[in-house]
C-alpha positions as CSV (number, residue, x, y, z in Angstrom):
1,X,0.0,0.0,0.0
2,X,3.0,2.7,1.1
3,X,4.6,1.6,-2.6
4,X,1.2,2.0,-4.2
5,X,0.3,5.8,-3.0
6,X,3.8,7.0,-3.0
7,X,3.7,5.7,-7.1
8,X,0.7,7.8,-7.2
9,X,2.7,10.8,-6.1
10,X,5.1,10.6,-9.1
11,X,1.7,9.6,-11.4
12,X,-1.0,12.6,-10.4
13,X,1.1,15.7,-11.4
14,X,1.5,14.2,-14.7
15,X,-2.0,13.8,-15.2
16,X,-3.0,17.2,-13.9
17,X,-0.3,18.3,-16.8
18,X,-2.0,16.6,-19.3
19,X,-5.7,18.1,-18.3
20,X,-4.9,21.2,-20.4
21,X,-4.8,19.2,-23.6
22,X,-7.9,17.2,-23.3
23,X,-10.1,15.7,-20.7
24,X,-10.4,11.8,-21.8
25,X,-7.1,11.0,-21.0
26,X,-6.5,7.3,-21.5
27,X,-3.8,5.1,-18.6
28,X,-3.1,1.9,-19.2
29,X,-1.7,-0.2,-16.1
30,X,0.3,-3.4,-17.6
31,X,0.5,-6.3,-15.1
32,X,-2.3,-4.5,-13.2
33,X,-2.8,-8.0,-10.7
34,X,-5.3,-6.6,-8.4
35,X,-5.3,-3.2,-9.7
36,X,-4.8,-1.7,-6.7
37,X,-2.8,1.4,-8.7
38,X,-5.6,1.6,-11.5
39,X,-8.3,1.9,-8.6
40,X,-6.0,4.5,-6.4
41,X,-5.7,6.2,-9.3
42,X,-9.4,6.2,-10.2
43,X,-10.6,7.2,-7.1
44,X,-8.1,10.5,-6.4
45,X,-8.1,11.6,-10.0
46,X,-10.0,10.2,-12.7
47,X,-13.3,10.2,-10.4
48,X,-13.5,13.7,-9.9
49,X,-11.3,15.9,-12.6
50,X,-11.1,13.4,-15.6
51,X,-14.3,12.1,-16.0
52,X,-14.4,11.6,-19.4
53,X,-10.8,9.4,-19.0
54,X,-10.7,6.2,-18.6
55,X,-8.2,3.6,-16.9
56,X,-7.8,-0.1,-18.4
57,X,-5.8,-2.4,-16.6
58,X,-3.8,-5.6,-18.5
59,X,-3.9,-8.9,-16.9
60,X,-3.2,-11.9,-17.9
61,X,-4.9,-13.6,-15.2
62,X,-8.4,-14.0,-16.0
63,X,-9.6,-14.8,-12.4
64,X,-8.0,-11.4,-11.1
65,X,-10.1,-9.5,-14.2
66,X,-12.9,-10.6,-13.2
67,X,-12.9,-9.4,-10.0
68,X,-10.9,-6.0,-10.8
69,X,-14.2,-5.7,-13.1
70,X,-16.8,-6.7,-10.1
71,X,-15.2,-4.1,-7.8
72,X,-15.3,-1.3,-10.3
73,X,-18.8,-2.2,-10.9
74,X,-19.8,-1.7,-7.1
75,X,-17.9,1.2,-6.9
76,X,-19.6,3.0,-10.3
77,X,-16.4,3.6,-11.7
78,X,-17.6,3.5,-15.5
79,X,-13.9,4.8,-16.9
80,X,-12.2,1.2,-15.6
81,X,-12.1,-2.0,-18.2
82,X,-10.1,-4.6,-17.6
83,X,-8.7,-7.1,-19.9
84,X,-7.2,-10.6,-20.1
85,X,-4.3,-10.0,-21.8
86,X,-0.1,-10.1,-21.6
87,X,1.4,-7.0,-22.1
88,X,2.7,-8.4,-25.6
89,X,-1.0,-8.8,-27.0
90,X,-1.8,-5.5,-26.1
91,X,0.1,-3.7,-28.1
92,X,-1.9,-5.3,-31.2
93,X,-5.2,-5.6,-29.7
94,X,-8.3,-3.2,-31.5
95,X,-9.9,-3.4,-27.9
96,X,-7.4,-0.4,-26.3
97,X,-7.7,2.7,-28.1
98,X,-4.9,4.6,-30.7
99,X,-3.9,7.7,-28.3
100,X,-2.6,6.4,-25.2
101,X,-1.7,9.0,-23.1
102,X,0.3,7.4,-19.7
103,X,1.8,4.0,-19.4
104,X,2.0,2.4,-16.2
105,X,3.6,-0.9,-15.0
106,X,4.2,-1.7,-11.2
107,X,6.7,-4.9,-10.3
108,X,5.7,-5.8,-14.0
109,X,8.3,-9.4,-13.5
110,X,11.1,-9.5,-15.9
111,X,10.0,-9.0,-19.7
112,X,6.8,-7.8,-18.9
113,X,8.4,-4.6,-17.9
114,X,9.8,-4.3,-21.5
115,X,6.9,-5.0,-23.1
116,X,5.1,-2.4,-21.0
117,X,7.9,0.2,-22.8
118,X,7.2,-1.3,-26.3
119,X,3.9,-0.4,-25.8
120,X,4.6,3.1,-24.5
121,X,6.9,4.0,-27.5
122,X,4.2,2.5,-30.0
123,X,1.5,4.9,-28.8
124,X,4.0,7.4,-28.1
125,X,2.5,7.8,-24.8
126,X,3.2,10.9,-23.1
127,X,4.5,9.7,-20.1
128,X,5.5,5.9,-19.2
129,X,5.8,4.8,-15.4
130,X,7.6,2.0,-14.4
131,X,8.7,0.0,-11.4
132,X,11.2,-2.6,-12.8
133,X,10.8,-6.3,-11.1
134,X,13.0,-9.6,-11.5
135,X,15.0,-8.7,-14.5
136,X,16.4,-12.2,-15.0
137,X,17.2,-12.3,-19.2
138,X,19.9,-10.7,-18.6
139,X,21.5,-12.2,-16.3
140,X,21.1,-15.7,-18.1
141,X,22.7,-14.1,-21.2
142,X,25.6,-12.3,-19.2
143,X,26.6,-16.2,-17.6
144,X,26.3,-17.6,-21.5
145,X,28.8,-15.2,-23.0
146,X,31.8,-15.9,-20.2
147,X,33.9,-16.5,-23.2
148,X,37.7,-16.2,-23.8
149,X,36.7,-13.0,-25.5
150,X,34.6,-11.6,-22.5
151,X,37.1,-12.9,-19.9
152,X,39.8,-10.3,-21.3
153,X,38.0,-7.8,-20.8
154,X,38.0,-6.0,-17.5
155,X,34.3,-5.1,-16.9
156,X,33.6,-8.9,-17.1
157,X,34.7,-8.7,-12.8
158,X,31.1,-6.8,-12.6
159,X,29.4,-9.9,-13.6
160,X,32.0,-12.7,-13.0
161,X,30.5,-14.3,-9.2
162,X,26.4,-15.5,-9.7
163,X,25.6,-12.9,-6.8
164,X,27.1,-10.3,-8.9
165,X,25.9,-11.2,-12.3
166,X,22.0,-11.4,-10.6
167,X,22.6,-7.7,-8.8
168,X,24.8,-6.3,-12.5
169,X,22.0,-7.8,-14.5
170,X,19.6,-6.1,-13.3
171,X,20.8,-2.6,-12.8
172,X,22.4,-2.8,-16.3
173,X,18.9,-4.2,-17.7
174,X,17.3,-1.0,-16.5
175,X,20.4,1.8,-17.5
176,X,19.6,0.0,-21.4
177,X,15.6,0.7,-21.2
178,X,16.5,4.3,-19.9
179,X,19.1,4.7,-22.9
180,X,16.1,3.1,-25.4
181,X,13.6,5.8,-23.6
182,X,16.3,8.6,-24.3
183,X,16.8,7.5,-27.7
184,X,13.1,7.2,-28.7
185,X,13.0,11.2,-27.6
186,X,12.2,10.9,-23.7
187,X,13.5,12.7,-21.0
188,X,14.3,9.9,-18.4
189,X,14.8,10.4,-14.7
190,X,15.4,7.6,-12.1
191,X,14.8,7.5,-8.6
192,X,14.0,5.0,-5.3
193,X,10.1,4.5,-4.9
194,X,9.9,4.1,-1.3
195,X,12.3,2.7,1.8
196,X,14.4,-0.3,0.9
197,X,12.9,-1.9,4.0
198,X,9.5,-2.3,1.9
199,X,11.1,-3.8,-1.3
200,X,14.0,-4.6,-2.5
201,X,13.1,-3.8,-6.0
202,X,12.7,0.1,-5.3
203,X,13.7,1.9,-8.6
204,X,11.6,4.1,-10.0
205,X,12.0,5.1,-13.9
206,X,9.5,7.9,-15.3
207,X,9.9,9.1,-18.8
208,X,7.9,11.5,-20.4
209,X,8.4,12.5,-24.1
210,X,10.8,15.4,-25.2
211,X,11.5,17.5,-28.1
212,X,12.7,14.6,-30.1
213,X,15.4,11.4,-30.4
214,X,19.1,11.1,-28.9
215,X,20.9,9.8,-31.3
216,X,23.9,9.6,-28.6
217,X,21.9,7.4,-26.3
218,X,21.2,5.0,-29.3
219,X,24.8,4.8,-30.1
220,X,26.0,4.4,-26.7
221,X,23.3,1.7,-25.9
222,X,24.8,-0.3,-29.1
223,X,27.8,0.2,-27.9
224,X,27.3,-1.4,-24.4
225,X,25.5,-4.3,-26.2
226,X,28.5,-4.9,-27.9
227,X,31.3,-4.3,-25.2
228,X,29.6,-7.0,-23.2
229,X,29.2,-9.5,-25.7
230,X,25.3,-8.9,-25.9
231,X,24.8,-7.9,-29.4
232,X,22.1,-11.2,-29.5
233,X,19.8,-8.5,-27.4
234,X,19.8,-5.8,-30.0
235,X,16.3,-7.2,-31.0
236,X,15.3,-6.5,-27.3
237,X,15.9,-3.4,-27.5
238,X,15.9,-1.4,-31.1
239,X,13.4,-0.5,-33.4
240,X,14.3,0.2,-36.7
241,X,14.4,3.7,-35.5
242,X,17.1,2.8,-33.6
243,X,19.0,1.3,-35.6
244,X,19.0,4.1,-37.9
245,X,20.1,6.8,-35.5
246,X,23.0,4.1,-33.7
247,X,25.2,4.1,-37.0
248,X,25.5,8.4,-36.1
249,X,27.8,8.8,-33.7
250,X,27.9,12.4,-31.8
């Protein structure tokens, strides 16, 4: 609950911002579970000064849909649909609308989290929310490349013990999906969501969009894929935008 309203801290001012520009402002909360931030949400903000908005929560569990759709039912919150979907299907499903105006994605576990930015950048949504959790691809690829080739290089002492190369993994996963935000023409910023006493997975990346690409974040997020022997993941990570703008260097 403290993680939940202090996330709606960083989320209301953005939506107040966005007022100006219209009133049916569309949020979409990927791996929504219980959709305790899509109901918060609805409740302080959407209830009373965005009534013509809406908030649809993704989930791919249907028995947690059903009852995210029962509560906001009793509750008369008409803006709230919920559907049975992974982040992934989403992005090509007719049943979310074209303008999408803030992405959300709390503890969204390992892929999910990059999905949740796919789907940001591909309805250039205004402003995307995250709250990283168990970024574990990573790590799996940094122990397959411990190569002769890796080994000489230095940086491969970040990674080389399994407690490192968990910890590395996942700060490194998130410093690539802040240079892909940056390069796609959004201003990042990173902070801690609450106490680390309440969770150990505590960082807090909100991106809004900017005045238009980096071309020096794509480069330099090539660049790290390939210093580390992790140019497999360019697929995770550019678009064909990106790889248009990583062969300029600044």
């Amino acid at each position: 609950l403290k993680q939940v309203r202090h996330l709606l801290g960083f989320i209301e001012p953005l939506l107040q911002a966005l007022l100006p520009q219209h009133a049916d402002i569309t949020l979409v909360d990927h791996g929504a579970g219980k959709s305790y931030l899509g109901f918060m949400l609805y409740d302080a903000f959407f209830k009373t000064q965005a009534r013509q908005g809406q908030v649809i929560g993704v989930e791919t569990r249907a028995e947690l849909v059903a009852r995210s759709q029962e509560l906001a039912a009793r509750m008369g919150f008409d803006g709230m649909r919920f559907l049975p979907l992974s982040v992934a299907q989403a992005a090509h499903s007719s049943e979310l609308p074209a303008r999408i105006d803030v992405v959300t994605a709390l503890h969204a576990c390992d892929t999910a989290t990059d999905d949740a930015i796919a789907f940001g950048l591909q309805h250039q949504a205004q402003h995307i929310v995250i709250v990283p959790c168990c970024q574990a691809e990573l790590a799996a690829h940094l122990r397959a490349v411990k190569s002769a080739a890796v080994h000489n290089n230095p940086l491969f002492e970040l990674w080389r013990r399994p407690l490192h190369t968990r910890e590395f993994g996942s700060h490194f996963t998130n410093v690539l999906r802040c240079l892909q935000l940056e390069a796609h023409g959004y201003q990042v910023s990173v902070t801690e969501l609450v106490g680390w006493e309440h969770s150990m997975k505590n960082e807090l990346i909100v991106a809004t969009r900017g005045a238009g690409p980096a071309r020096k974040s794509a480069a330099r997020l090539n660049e790290m894929l390939e210093t580390l022997g992790l140019s497999e993941m360019r697929t995770r990570y550019f678009t064909p935008l990106l790889e248009s703008q990583s062969q300029t260097q600044i």
